[in-house]
C-alpha positions as CSV (number, residue, x, y, z in Angstrom):
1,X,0.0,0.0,0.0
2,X,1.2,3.5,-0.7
3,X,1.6,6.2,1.1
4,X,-1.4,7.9,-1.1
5,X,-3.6,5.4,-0.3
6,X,-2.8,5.1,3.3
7,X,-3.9,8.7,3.6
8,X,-6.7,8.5,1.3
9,X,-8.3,5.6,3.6
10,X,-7.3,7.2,7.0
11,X,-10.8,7.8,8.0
12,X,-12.2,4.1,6.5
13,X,-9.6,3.0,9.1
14,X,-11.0,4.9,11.7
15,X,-14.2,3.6,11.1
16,X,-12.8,-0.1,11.1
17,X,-10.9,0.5,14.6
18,X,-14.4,2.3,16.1
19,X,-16.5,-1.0,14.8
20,X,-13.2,-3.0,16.4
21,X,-13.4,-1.4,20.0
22,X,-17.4,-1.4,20.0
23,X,-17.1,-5.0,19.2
24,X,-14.6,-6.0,21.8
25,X,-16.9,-4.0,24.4
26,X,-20.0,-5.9,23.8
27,X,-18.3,-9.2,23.1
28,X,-19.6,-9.3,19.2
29,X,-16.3,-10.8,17.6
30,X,-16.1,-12.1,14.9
31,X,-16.3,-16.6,14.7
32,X,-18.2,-19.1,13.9
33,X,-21.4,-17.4,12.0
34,X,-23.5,-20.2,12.7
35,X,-23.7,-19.6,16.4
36,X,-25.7,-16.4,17.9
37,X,-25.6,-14.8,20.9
38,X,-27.6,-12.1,22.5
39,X,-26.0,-8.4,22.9
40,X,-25.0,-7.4,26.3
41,X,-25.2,-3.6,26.9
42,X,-22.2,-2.9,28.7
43,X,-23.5,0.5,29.8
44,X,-26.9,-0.6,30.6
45,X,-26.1,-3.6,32.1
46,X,-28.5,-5.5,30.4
47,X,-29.7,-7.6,27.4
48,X,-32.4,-9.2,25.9
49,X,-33.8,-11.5,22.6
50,X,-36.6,-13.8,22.4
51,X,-36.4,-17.2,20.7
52,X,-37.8,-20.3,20.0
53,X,-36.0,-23.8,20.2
54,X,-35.9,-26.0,17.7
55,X,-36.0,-29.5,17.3
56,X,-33.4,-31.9,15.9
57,X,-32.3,-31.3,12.2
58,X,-33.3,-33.9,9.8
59,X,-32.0,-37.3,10.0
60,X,-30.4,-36.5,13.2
61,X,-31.7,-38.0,16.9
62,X,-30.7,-35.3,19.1
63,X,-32.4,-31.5,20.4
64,X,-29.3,-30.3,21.7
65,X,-25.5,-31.9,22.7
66,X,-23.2,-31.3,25.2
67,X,-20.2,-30.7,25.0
68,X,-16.9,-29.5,26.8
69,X,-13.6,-27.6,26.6
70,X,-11.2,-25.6,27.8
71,X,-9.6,-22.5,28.1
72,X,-6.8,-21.1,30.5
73,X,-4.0,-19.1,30.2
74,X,-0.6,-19.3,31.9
75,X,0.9,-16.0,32.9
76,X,4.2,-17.5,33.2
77,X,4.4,-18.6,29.5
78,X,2.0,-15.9,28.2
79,X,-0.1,-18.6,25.9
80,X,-3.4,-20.4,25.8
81,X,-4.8,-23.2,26.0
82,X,-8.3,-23.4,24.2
83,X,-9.3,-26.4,22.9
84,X,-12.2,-28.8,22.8
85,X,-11.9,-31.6,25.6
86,X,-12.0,-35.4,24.1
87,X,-14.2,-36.6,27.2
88,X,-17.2,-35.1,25.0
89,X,-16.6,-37.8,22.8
90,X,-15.6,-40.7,25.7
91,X,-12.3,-40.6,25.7
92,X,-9.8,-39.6,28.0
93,X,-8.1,-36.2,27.7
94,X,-4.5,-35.0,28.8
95,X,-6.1,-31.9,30.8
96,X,-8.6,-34.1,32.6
97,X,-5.8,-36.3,33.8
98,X,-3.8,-33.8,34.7
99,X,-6.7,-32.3,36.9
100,X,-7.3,-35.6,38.3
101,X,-3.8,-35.7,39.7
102,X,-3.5,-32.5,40.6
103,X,-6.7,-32.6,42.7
104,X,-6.1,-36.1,44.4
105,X,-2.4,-34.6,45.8
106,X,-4.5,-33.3,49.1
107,X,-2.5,-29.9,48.2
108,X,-4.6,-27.2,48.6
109,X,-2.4,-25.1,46.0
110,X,-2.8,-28.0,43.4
111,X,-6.2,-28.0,44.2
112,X,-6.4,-24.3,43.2
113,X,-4.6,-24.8,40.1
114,X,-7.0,-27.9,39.1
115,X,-9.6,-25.4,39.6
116,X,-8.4,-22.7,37.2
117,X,-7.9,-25.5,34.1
118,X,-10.9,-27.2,34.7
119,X,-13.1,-27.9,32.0
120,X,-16.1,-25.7,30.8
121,X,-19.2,-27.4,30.0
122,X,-21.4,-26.6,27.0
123,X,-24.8,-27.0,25.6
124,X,-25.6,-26.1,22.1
125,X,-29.6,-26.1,20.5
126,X,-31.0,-24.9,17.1
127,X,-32.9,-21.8,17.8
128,X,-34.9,-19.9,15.5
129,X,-34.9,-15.6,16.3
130,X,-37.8,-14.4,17.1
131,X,-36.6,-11.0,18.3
132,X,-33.1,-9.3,18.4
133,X,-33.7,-5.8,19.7
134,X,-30.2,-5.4,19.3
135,X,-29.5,-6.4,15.8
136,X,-33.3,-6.9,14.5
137,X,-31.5,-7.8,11.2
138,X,-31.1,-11.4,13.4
139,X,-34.7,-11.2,13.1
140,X,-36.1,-14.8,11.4
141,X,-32.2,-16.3,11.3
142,X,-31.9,-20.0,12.3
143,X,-28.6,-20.3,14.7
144,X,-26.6,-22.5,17.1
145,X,-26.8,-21.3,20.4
146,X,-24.2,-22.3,23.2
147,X,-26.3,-22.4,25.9
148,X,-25.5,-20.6,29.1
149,X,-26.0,-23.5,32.3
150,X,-29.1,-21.7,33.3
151,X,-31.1,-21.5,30.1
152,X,-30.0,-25.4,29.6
153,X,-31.7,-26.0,32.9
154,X,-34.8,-23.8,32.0
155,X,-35.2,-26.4,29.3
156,X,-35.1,-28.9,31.6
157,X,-37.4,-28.1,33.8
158,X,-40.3,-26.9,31.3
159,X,-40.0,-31.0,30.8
160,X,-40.2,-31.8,34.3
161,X,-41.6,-28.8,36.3
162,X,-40.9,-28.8,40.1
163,X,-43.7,-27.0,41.3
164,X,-47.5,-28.3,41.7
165,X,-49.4,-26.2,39.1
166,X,-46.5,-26.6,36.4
167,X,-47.5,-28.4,33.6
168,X,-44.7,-29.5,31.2
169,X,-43.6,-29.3,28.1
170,X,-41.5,-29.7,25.1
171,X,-39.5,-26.4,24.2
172,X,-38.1,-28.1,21.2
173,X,-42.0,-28.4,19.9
174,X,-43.0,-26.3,16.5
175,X,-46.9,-27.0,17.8
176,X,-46.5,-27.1,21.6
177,X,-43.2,-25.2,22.7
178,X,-42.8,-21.2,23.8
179,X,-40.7,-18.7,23.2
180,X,-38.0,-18.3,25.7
181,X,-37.4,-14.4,26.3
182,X,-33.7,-13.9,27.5
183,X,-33.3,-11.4,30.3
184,X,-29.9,-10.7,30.7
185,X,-28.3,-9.0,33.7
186,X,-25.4,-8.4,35.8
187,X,-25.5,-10.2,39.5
188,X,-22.2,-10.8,41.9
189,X,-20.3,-9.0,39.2
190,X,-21.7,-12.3,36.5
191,X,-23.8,-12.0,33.8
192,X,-26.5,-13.5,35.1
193,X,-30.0,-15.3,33.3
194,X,-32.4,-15.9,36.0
195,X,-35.3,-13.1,34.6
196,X,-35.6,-15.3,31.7
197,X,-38.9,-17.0,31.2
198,X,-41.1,-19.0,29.0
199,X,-44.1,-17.3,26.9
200,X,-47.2,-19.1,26.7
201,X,-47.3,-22.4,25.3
202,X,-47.9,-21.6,20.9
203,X,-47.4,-23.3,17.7
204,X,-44.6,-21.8,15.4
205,X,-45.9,-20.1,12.6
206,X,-49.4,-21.8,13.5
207,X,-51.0,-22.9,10.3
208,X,-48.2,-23.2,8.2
209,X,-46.7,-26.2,8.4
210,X,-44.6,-25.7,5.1
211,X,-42.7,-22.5,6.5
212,X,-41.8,-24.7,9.4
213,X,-40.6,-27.3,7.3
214,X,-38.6,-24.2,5.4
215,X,-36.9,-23.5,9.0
216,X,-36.3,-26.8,10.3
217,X,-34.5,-27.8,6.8
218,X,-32.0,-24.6,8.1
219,X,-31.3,-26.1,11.0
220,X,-27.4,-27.0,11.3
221,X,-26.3,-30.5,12.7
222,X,-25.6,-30.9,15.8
223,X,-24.0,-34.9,15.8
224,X,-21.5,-33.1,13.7
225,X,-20.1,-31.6,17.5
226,X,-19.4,-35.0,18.7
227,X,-17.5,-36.4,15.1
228,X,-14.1,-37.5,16.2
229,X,-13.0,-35.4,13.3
230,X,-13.4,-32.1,15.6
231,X,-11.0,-33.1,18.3
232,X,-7.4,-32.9,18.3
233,X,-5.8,-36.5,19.3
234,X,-4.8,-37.3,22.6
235,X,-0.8,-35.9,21.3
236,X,-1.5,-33.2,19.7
237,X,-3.6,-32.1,22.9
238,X,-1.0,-32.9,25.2
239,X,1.9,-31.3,22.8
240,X,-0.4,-28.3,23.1
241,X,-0.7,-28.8,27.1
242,X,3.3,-29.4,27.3
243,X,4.0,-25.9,25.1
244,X,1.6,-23.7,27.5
245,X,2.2,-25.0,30.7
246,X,5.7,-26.7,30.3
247,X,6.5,-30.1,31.7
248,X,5.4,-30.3,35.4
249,X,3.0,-28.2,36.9
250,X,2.1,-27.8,40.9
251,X,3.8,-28.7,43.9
252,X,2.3,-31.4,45.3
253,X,2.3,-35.0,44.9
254,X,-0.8,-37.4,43.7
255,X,-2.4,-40.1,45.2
256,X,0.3,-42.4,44.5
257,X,2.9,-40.2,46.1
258,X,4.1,-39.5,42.2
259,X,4.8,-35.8,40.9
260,X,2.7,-34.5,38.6
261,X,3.8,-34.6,35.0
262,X,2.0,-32.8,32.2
263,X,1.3,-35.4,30.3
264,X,1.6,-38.4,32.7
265,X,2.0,-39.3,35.9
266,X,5.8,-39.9,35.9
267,X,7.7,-38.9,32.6
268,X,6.6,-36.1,29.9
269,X,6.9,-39.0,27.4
270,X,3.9,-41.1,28.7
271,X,1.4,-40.9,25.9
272,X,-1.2,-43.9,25.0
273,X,-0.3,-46.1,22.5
274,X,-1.2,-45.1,18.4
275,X,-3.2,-48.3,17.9
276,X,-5.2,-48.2,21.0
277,X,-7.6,-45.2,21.7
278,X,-7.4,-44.4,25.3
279,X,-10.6,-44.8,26.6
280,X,-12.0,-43.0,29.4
281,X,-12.1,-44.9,32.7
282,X,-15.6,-45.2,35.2
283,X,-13.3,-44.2,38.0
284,X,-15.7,-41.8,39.6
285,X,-19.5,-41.3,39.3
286,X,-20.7,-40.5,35.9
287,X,-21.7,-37.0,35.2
288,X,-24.5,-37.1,32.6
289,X,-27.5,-34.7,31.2
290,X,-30.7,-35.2,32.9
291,X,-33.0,-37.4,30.8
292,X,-36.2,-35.1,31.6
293,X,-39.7,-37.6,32.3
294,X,-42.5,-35.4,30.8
295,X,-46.0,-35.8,33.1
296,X,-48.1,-38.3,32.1
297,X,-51.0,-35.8,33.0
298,X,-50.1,-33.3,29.8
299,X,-47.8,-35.4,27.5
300,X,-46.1,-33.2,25.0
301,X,-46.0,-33.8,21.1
302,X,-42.6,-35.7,21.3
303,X,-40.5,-36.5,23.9
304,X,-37.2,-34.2,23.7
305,X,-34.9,-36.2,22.3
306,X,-31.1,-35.8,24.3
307,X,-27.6,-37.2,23.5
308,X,-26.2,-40.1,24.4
309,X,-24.7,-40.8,28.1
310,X,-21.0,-40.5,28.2
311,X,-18.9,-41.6,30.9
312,X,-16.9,-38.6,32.1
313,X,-13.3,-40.3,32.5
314,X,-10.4,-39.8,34.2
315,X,-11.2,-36.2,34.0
316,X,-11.9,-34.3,37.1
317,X,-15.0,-35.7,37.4
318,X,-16.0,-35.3,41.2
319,X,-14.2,-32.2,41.1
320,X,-16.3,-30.8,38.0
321,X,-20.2,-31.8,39.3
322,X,-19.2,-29.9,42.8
323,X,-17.3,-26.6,41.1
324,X,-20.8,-26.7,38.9
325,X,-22.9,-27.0,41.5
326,X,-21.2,-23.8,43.6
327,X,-20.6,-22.0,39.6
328,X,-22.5,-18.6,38.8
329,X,-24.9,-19.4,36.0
330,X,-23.4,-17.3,33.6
């Protein structure tokens, strides 16, 4: 680029670095354009959307999957680790061992630093936009949404209501769901989701069965999030692991009175053997997604349809259902 040029596009760049900032403020960067998310107003404090759920794409069996990763950064190092864990798939993962050693040393600073790197869970639906306030151009736009822990659960218990009175049903239902309006604000300094609530029960686009056929043939696959082919191997994971965090991490010592080793429990070079996947091991209780019973007293259309179980491994598993049992919903 010339100098000329530079000048003559001095205020397009302003423009760009303006859209950058705003972006980065609001947490509207730019990814993975299947997935939407609602627009926090960092002034305000506040967001909202409404939208309805969808049900499982064609030819697939599932309404939503979960899923888990991680993210952490080491300040020593200065790099990341973001990556999607293989326990979503049921196999074991270099992080979740490293966790589980790190927790069962009994040292309270390992324990802290199996806190920081544990994994993140995620739940991810089809959802169809009724109403961006924020960006109405959203408006009618089938998405992914990664479900924050307390919408998942507000799913979860329009299928199995707690409360005498409730009567349940199927938010994945183009006849008998509801529209979930997202409130959106900020509570012990998290963004919390509690003020979100179900509209009354209505069919999608009532009459029209064809336009809901248009939508739910828009609907992006959701299997396709547990396909071997999006996770990294158990080596490149722990290559990863070994470059952020270097080769031993915490002070303590684990069960076995070993040191923990990134990577294994007693040399760097510990890594499961090509021809055998490493499969995770029931060593702790299994962690899976609740398998909502709708009433028998006001059956729904068609039972929500959920992923299959997956034992949780080696991971942190104990650890992980406590931390999410004390975690924020965010």
């Amino acid at each position: 680029m010339s100098i000329a040029r530079l000048r003559r596009e001095s205020d397009a760049a302003r423009t760009r670095l303006v859209k950058q900032m705003s972006d980065e403020k609001t947490g509207n960067r730019k990814g993975d354009d299947r997935f939407w998310t609602p627009t926090f107003d960092e002034e305000k404090k506040t967001g909202s959307a409404t939208i309805r759920f969808l049900p499982a794409p064609d030819g697939e069996a599932i309404d939503y999957v979960r899923v888990f990763d991680h993210a952490f950064k080491n300040e020593k190092t200065n790099k990341w680790y973001i990556e999607n864990s293989r326990t979503s798939i049921d196999e074991a993962d270099p992080v979740g061992e490293m966790n589980h050693r790190l927790w069962n040393s009994g040292n309270k600073a390992d324990q802290d630093i199996a806190r920081k790197f544990k994994r993140r869970k995620n739940y991810i639906g089809g959802i169809y936009i009724v109403n961006d306030p924020s960006k109405p151009e959203n408006n009618g736009k089938v998405k992914l949404y990664k479900m924050p822990v307390a919408i998942y659960e507000k799913t979860q218990m329009a299928l199995s209501p707690q409360f005498e009175g409730e009567v349940s049903f199927n938010p994945f239902d183009f006849w008998k769901g509801a529209n979930l309006e997202i409130r959106i604000r900020i509570k012990d300094d998290y963004r919390n989701y509690e003020m979100s609530k179900w509209s009354n029960n209505s069919e999608l686009f009532p009459g029209d069965d064809e336009k809901k056929e248009a939508i739910w043939k828009q609907c992006h696959s959701l299997e396709a999030f547990l396909a071997p082919s999006n996770y990294k191997t158990y080596e490149e994971l722990q290559k990863k692991l070994l470059e952020v965090l270097g080769e031993r991490v915490g002070a303590g010592l684990d069960g076995q009175g070993v040191e923990v080793v990134v990577g294994g429990s007693t040399t760097v070079k510990s890594t499961p053997k090509a021809q055998e996947p490493r499969k995770a091991e029931a060593s702790a209780p299994v962690e899976t997604p609740a398998t909502p019973q709708v009433a028998k007293e006001a059956p729904v259309a068609a039972a929500v349809k959920t992923p299959p179980a997956a034992s949780e491994g080696p991971g942190l598993d104990d650890f992980d259902s406590w931390l999410n049992d004390l975690e924020v919903q965010k």
